[in-house]
C-alpha positions, 0 to 999 in steps of 0.5 A: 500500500502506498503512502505519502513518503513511499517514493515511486521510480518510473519504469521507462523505455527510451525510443529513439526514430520509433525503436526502443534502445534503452530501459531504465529507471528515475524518479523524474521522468522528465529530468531524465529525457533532458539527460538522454537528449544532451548525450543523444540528441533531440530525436528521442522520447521517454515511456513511463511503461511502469512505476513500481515502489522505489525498494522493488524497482530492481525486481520490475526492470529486471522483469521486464528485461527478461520478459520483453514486457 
């Protein structure tokens, strides 16, 4: 159950011209999409496709790695 001092971290992929090249995690999506684009370039979005508690982040990126999910 969450509560207002669970932190949540965004299960995300990176697409880059319409292909996922990268999943990652943060907790300010929006931050992170300005870092990729400093290291990659403008042609690249952020998608959240899970946010999962911070202490269980490690199981759900894992999950979705080898799920492909």
């Amino acid at each position: 159950m969450y509560n207002k001092h669970t932190i949540m971290i965004s299960i995300y992929i990176l697409v880059e011209n319409n292909i996922p090249v990268y999943l990652g995690k943060t907790n300010e999506p929006k931050r992170r999409l300005k870092e990729h684009k400093v290291n990659l370039g403008k042609n690249i979005h952020i998608e959240v496709i899970d946010e999962v508690e911070e202490n269980d982040w490690m199981f759900w990126e894992l999950w979705r790695i080898v799920t492909g999910k």
